[in-house]
VEXDREN-2710 file (C-alpha; in Angstrom, 1 decimal):
% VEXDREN-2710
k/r/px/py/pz
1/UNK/76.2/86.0/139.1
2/UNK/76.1/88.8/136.8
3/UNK/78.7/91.1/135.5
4/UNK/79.4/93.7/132.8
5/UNK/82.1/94.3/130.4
6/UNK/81.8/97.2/127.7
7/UNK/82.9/97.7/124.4
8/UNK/81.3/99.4/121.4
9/UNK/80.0/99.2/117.6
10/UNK/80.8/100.9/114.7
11/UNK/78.0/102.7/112.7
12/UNK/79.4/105.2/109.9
13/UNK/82.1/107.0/111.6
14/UNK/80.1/107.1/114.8
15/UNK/80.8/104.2/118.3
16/UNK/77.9/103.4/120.3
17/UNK/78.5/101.9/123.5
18/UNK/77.9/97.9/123.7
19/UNK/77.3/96.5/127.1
20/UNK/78.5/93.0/127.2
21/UNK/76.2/91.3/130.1
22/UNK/77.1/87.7/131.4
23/UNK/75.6/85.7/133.7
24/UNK/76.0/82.3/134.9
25/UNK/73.7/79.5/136.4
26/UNK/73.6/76.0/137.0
27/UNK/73.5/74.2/133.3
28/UNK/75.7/73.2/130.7
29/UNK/74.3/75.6/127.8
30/UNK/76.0/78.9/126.7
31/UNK/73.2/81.7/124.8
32/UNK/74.2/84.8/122.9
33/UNK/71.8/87.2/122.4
34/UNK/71.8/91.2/121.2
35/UNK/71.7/90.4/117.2
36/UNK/75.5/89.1/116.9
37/UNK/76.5/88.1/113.1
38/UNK/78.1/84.9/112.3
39/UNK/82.0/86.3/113.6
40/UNK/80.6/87.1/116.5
41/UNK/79.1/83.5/117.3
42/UNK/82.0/82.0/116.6
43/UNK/84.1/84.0/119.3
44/UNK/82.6/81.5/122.0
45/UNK/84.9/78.4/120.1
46/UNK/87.5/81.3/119.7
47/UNK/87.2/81.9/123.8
48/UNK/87.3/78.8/124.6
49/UNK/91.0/77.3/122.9
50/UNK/92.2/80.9/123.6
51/UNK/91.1/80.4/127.2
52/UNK/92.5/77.4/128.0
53/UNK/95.5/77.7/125.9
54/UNK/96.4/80.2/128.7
55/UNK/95.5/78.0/131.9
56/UNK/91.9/78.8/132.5
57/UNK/89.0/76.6/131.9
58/UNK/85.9/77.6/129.9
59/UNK/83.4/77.1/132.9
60/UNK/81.1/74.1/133.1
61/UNK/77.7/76.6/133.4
62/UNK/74.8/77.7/131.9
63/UNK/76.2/80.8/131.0
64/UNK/73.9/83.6/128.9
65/UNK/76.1/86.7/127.2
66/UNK/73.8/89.7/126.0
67/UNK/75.5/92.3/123.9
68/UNK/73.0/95.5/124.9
69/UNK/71.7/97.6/123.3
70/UNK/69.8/95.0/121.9
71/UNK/68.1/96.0/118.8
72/UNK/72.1/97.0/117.1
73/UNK/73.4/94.5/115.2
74/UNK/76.7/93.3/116.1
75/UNK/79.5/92.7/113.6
76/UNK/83.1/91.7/113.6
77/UNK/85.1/90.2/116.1
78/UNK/86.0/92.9/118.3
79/UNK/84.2/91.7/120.9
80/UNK/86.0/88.6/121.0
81/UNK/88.1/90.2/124.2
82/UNK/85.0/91.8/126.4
83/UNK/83.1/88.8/126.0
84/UNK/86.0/86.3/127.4
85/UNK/86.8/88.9/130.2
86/UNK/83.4/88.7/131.6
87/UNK/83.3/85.1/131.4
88/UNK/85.8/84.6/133.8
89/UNK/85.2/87.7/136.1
90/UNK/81.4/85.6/135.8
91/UNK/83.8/82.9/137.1
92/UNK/85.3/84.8/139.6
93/UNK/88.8/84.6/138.4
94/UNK/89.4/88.2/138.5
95/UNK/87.7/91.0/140.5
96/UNK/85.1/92.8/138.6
97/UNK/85.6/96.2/140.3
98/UNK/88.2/97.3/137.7
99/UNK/85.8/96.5/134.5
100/UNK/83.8/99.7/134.6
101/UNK/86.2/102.1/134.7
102/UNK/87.6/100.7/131.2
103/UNK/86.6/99.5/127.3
104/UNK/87.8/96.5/125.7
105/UNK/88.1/95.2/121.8
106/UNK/90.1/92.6/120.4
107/UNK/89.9/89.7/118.2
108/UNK/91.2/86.7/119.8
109/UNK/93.4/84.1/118.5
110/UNK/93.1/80.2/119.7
111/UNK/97.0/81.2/121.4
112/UNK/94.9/83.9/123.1
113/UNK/97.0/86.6/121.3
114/UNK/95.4/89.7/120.7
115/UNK/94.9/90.4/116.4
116/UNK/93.8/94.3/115.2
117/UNK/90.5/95.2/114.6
118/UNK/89.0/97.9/112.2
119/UNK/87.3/101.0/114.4
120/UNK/90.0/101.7/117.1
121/UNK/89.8/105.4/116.1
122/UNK/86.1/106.3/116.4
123/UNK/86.0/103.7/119.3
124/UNK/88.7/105.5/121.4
125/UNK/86.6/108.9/120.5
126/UNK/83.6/107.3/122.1
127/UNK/85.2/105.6/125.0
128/UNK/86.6/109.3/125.9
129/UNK/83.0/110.8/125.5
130/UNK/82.0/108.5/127.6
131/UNK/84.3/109.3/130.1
132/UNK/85.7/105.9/130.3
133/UNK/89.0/106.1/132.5
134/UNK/91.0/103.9/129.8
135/UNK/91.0/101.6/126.4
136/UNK/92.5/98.1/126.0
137/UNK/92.8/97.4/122.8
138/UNK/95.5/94.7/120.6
139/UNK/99.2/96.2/120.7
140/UNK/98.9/96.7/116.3
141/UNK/95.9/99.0/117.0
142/UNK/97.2/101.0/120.1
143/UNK/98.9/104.2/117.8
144/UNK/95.5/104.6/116.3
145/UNK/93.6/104.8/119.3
146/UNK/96.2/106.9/121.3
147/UNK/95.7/109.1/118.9
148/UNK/92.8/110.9/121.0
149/UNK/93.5/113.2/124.1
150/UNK/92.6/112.8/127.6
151/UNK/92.0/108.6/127.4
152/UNK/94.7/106.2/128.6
153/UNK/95.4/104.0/125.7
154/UNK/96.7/100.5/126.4
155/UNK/98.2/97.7/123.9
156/UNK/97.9/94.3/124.9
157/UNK/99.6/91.7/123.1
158/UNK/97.4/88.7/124.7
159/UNK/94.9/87.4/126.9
160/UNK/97.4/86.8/129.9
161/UNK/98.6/90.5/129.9
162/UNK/94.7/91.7/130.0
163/UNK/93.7/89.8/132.7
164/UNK/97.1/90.1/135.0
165/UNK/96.2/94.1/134.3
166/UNK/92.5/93.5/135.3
167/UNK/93.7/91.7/138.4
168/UNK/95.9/95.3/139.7
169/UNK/99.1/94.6/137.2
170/UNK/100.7/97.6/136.2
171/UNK/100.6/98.7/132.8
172/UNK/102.5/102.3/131.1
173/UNK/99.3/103.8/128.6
174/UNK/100.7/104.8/124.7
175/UNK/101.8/107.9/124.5
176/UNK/101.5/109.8/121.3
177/UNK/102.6/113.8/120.3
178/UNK/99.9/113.9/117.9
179/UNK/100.3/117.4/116.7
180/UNK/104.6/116.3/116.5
181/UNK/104.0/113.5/113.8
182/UNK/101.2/115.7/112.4
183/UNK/103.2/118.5/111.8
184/UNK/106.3/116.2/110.9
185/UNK/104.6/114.4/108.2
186/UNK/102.7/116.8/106.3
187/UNK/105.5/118.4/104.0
188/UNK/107.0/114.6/103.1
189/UNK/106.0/114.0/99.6
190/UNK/107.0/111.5/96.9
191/UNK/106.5/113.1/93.5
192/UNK/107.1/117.1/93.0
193/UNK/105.7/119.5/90.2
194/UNK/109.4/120.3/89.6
195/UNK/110.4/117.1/88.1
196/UNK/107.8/118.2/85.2
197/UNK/108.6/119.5/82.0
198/UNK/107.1/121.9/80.2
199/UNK/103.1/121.6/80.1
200/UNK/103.0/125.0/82.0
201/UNK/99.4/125.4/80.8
202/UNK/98.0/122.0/82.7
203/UNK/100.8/123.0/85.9
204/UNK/98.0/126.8/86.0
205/UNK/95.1/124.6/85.5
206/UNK/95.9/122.1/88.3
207/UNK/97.3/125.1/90.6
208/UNK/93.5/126.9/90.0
209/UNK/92.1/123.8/90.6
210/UNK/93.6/123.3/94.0
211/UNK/92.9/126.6/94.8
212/UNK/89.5/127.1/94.6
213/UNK/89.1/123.0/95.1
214/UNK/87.6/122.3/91.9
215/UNK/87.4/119.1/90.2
216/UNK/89.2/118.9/86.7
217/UNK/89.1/116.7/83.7
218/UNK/92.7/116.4/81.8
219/UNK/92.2/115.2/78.0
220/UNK/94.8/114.0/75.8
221/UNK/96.5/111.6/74.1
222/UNK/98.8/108.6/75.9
223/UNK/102.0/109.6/76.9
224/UNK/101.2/113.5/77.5
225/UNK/101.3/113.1/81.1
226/UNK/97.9/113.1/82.6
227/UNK/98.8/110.5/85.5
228/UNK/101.7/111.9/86.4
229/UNK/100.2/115.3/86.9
230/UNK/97.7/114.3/88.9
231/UNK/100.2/112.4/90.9
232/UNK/101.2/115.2/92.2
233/UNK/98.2/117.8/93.0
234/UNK/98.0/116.8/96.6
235/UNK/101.8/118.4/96.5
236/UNK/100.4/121.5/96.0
237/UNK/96.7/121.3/98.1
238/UNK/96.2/122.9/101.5
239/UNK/97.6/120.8/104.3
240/UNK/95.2/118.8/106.2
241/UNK/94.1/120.6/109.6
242/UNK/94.2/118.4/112.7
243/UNK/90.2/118.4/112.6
244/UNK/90.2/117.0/108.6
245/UNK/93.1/114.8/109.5
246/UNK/91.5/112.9/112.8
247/UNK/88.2/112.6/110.5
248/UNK/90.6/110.9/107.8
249/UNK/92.0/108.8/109.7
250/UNK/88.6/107.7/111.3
251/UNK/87.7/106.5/108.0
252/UNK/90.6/105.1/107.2
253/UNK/90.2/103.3/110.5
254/UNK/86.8/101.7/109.8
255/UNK/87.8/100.1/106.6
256/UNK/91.0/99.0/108.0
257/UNK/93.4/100.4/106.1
258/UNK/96.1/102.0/108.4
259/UNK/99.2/100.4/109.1
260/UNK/100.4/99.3/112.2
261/UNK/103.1/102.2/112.5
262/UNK/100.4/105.3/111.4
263/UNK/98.6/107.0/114.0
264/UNK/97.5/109.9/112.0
265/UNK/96.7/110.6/108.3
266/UNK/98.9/113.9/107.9
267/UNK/98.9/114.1/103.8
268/UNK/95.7/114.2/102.0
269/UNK/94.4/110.7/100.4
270/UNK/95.1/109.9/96.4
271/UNK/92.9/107.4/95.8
272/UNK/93.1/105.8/91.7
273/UNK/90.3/103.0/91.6
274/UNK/91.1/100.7/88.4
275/UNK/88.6/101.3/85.8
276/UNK/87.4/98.2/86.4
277/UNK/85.8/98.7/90.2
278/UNK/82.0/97.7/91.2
279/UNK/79.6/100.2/92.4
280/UNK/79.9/99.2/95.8
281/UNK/83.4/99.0/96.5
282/UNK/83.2/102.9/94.8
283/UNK/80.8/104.0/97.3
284/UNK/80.7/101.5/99.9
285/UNK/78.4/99.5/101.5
286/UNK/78.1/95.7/101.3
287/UNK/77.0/92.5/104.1
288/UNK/79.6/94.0/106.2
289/UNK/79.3/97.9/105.5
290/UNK/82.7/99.5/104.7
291/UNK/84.0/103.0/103.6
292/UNK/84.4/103.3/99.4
293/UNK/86.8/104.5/97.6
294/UNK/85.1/107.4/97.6
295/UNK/85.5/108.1/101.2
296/UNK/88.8/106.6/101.2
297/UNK/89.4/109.9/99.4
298/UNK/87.6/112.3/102.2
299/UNK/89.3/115.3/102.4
300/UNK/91.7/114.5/99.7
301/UNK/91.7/113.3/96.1
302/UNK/89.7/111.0/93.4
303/UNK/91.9/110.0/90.5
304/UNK/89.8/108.0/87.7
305/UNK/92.3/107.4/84.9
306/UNK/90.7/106.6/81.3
307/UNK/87.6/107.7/82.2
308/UNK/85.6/106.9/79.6
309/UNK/86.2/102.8/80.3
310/UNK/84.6/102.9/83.9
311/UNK/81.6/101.5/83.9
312/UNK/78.7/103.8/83.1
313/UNK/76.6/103.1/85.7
314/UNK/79.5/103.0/88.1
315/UNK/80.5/106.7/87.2
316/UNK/76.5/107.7/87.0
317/UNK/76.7/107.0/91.3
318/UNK/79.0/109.3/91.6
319/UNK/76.8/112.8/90.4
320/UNK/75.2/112.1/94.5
321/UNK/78.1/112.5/96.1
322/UNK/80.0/115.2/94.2
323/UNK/76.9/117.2/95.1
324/UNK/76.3/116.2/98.9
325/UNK/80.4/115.2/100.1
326/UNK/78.6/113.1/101.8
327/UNK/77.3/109.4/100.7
328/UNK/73.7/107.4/102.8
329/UNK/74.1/103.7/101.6
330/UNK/70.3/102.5/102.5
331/UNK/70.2/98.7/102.5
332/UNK/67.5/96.7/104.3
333/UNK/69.3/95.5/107.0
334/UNK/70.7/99.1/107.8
335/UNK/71.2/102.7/106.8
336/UNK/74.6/104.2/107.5
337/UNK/76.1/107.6/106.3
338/UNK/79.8/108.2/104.9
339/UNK/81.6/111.4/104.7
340/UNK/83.4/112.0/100.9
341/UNK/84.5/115.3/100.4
342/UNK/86.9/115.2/97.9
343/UNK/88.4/116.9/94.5
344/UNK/87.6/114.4/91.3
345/UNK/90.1/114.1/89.1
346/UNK/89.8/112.3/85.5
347/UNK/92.1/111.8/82.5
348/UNK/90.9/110.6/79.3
349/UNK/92.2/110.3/75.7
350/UNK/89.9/112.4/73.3
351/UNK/89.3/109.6/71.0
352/UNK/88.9/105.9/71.0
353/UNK/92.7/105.4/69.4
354/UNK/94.2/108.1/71.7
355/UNK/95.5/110.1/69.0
356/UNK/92.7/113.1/67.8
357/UNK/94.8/116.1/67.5
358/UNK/98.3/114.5/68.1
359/UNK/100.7/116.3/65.7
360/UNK/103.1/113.1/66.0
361/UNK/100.2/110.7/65.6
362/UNK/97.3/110.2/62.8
363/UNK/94.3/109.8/64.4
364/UNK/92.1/106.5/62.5
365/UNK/88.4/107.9/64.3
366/UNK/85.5/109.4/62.4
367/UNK/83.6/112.4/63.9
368/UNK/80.7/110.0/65.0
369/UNK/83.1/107.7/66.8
370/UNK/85.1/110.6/69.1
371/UNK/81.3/111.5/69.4
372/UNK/80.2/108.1/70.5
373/UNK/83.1/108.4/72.7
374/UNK/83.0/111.4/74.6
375/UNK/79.0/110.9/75.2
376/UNK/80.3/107.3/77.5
377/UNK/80.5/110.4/80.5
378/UNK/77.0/111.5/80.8
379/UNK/76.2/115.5/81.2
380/UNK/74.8/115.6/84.7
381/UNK/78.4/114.1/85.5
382/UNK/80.2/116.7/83.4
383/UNK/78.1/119.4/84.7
384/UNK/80.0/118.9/88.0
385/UNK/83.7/119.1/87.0
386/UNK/84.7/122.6/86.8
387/UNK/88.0/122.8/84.4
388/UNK/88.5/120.9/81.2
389/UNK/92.0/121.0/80.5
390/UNK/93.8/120.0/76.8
391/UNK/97.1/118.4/77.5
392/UNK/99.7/117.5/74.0
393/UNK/102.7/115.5/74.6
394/UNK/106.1/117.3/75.6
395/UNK/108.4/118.4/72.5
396/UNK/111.7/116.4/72.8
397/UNK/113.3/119.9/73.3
398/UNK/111.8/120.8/76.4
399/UNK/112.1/117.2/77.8
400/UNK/116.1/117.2/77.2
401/UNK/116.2/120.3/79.1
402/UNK/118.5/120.1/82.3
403/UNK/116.6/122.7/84.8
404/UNK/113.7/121.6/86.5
405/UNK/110.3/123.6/86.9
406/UNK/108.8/125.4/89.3
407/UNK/108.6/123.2/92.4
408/UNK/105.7/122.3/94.7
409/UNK/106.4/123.9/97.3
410/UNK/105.7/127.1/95.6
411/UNK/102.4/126.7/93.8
412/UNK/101.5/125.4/97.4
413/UNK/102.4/128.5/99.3
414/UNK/100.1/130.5/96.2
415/UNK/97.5/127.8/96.4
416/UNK/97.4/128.2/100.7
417/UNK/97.4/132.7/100.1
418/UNK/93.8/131.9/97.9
419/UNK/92.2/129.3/100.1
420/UNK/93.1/131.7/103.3
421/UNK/91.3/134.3/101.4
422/UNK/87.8/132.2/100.9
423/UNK/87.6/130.9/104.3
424/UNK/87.6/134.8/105.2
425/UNK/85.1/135.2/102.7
426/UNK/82.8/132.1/103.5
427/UNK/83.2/132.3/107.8
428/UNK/80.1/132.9/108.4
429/UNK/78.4/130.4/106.2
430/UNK/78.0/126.9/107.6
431/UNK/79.6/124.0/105.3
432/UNK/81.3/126.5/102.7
433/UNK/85.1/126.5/102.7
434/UNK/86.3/126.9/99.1
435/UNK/84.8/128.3/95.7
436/UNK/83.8/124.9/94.1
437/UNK/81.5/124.8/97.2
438/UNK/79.5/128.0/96.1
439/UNK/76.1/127.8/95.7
440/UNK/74.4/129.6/92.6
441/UNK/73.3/133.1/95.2
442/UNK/77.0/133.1/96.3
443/UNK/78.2/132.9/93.1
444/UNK/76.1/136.4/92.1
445/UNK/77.2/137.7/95.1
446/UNK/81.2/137.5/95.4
447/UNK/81.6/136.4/91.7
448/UNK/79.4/138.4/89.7
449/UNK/81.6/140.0/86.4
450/UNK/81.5/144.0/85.5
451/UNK/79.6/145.0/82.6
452/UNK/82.7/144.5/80.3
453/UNK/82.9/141.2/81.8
454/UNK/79.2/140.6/81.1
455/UNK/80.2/141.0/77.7
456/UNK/83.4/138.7/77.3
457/UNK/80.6/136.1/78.6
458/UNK/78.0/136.8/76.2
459/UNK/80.5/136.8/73.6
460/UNK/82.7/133.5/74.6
461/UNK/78.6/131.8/75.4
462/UNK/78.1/132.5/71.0
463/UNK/81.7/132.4/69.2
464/UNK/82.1/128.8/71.0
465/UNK/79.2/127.4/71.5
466/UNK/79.2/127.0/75.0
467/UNK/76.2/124.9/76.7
468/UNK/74.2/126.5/79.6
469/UNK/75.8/124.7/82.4
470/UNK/79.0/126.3/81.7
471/UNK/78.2/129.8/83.0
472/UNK/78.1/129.4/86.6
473/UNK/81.1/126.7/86.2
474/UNK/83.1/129.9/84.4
475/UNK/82.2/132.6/87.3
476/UNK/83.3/129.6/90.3
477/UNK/87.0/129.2/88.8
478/UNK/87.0/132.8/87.5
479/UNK/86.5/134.1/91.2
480/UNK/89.3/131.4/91.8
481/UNK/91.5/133.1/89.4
482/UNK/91.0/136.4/90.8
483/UNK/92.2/134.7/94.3
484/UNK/95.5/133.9/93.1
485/UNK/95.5/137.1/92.0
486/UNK/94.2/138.7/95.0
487/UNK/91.5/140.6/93.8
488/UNK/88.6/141.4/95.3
489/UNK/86.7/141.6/92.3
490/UNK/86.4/139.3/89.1
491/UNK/88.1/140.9/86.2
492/UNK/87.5/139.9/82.3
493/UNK/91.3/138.7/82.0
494/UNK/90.1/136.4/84.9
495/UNK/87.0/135.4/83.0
496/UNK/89.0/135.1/79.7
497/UNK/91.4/132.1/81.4
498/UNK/88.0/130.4/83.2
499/UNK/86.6/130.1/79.4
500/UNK/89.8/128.5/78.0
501/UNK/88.7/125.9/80.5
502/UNK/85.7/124.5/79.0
503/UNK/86.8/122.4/76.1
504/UNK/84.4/120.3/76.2
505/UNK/81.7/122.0/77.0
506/UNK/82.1/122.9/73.2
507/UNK/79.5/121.5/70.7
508/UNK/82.3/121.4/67.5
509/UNK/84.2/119.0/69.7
510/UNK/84.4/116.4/67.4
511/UNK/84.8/118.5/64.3
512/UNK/86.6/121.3/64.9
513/UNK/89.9/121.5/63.3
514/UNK/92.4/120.7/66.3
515/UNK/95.2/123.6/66.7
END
């Protein structure tokens, strides 16, 4: 007898449909076939304590399983549940009409209870594609998966429940409002700009940053406030449309990091790797391929604190990905591709002790150490962060000061007014949504400067010794500038605040007098 279950597999963010065949004869052997990994072998044990834990007997058979399409590895132990529900409609303990008209994943434990699995979300997406009348999937996974539209969603806790469904039980599908907890969520956040004092100048550079979506570098010494400002830029960044927000949670999905209450990510990711992460678990990859940091952060943001102490060769993978938003891990057992479109943002003291330029502090570096320092972050990686902000510790003054600043809320509503004006400006052109985005013939054509703002440029590129890959770096965040402003044309005052943001790009970094 032969008879067919279906789940799927996980590639990238991608499903593809897994036929689970099984067919019994007489013998006493069991086969699995269709390239399964070492967690999906040891579902048949799994099955089997699981099975008759819950009053059914692992038949007495010689009983082959093929997981189709054949030539797909097989990984995980999702499959635990189709697998154990064709063996015993193989068995003829429950009617295998109802099997084709639904998908199935779940790992099983030896009680038979159901335990989540990573994928429900890009599963569930397939399974509706595929026109698939409904999903079964472990009661901590059925939120995420009801998630999508048009699919009956239903949570098991175990075994039992499955199969009494399977055999014409009747079971109530998940329901979930998704554009209710979408909309609910997205203006819930934990830190505000308001509760920050003073450092009005960094508060403009991070609200130009989030405007035009560039990536920004904050140096200074310890204590001026770098993490806690970058704690808060998703406060002020576009919300998350439903499109970026089911693609986020996808991810988020794959790697297993959603909670049993979320359904959908409604806030843009903060992601703040330790300086001490691998390459791999930056980007990704691995035996068992997961999401990095890096696309934990899709759609949201990348925080490196003390950037100098990563790893050189671990920021050096990064320069890819900044460029593409999207990361291909190439391995030679399988080639999968990552989405990772995200702002970077970096702190990092301007000296080994922490203290160059500090009035309260006496710096103990030469000019060949903050040199050796500041050349531990590579120029092809520099090259791609936009603004390079200065940031001094708070005067006691402002600190003791009872009113609060400006809050999020309204940087956000100037930030939104911007990024509303480029997606009119870049409709038409596929993959484009914000300035930083801009290729080098876009920036001539919406942000090329007047012939007084030609010559702010050539004066700014001389008096500071600006490098080369400054210039098209300056015109991005000036046509940013002129956003806020609403201007349809770049102006030199707009030029003059983009040049203030190149500190680094300065050769007298390390012996300029500081203020």
């Amino acid at each position: 007898m032969l008879v067919k279950t279906f789940c799927a597999a996980v590639n990238g963010l991608d499903a593809t449909v897994v036929t689970v065949e099984v067919h019994k004869s007489r013998g006493v052997m069991c086969h699995l076939t269709g390239l399964p990994d070492n967690a999906v072998r040891e579902s048949l044990d799994r099955i089997k304590a699981a099975l008759e834990n819950n009053g059914f007997r692992f038949p007495v058979a010689d009983i082959t399983i093929n997981m189709a399409p054949a030539d797909l590895r097989k990984e995980g132990s999702g499959y635990d549940l189709p697998i154990a529900i064709g063996i015993l409609a193989c068995d003829e303990k429950l009617n295998a009409d109802r099997l084709s008209d639904y998908m199935l994943i779940g790992e099983l434990g030896l009680d038979g209870r159901l335990q989540p699995v990573r994928g429900a979300l890009p599963i569930s997406i397939r399974a509706r594609a595929e026109k698939f009348k409904g999903l079964i999937v472990p009661k901590a996974n059925v939120r995420e998966a009801a998630v999508v539209n048009n699919l009956d969603v239903y949570g098991m806790e175990n075994i039992a429940e499955v199969i009494d469904f399977l055999r014409g039980g009747e079971a109530q599908p998940e329901l979930i409002d998704t554009r209710k907890i979408f909309y609910e969520q997205q203006s819930h956040f934990e830190f505000d700009f308001a509760d920050v004092k003073g450092q009005q100048t960094v508060k403009r550079a991070m609200e130009v940053a989030a405007a035009g979506g560039h990536n920004i570098i904050m140096i200074g010494p310890p204590g001026s406030g770098k993490s806690m400002m970058a704690k808060r830029l998703p406060s002020i960044l576009p919300p998350l449309s439903l499109a970026e927000s089911l693609e986020t949670t996808q991810v988020h999905s794959i790697a297993g990091a959603l909670s049993r209450d979320t359904s959908l990510i409604s806030q843009r990711p903060f992601r703040s790797p330790h300086h001490t992460i691998s390459q791999v678990a930056l980007v990704g990859g691995g035996i068992n391929p997961q999401p990095g940091e890096i696309s934990l952060a899709h759609n949201g943001v990348l925080f490196c604190d003390e950037l100098p102490e990563f790893n050189r060769s671990v920021l050096e993978v990064l320069r890819q990905p900044l460029e593409d938003r999207k990361i291909t891990i190439s391995r030679s057992k399988y080639t999968i591709e990552y989405p990772c479109s995200f702002m970077f943002v970096a702190s990092m003291n301007p000296c080994p002790c922490g203290y160059y330029g500090d009035a309260t502090h006496t710096c103990v570096c030469t000019a060949n150490q903050i040199q050796r320092y500041m050349n531990k972050i590579s120029g092809p990686l520099l090259d791609r962060i936009d603004i390079q902000c200065e940031i001094q510790p708070v005067p006691f003054e402002e600190i003791s000061k009872a009113e609060k600043g400006e809050p999020s809320s309204s940087i956000r509503q100037r930030v939104i007014a911007a990024r509303k004006m480029q997606e009119e400006r870049y409709r038409s052109i596929p993959h484009i949504h914000c300035n930083a985005q801009m290729t080098e013939r876009m920036i001539h054509e919406y942000a090329a400067p007047d012939e007084a703002g030609i010559t702010l440029l050539k004066k700014a590129m001389h008096k500071l010794n600006l490098s080369a890959r400054a210039y098209n770096r300056i015109l991005k965040v000036a046509r940013t500038i002129a956003d806020l402003d609403a201007s349809a044309d770049v102006k030199p005052i707009h030029l003059a605040e983009a040049i203030a943001y190149r500190s680094l790009d300065r050769g007298d970094w390390a012996e300029r007098p500081y203020r």
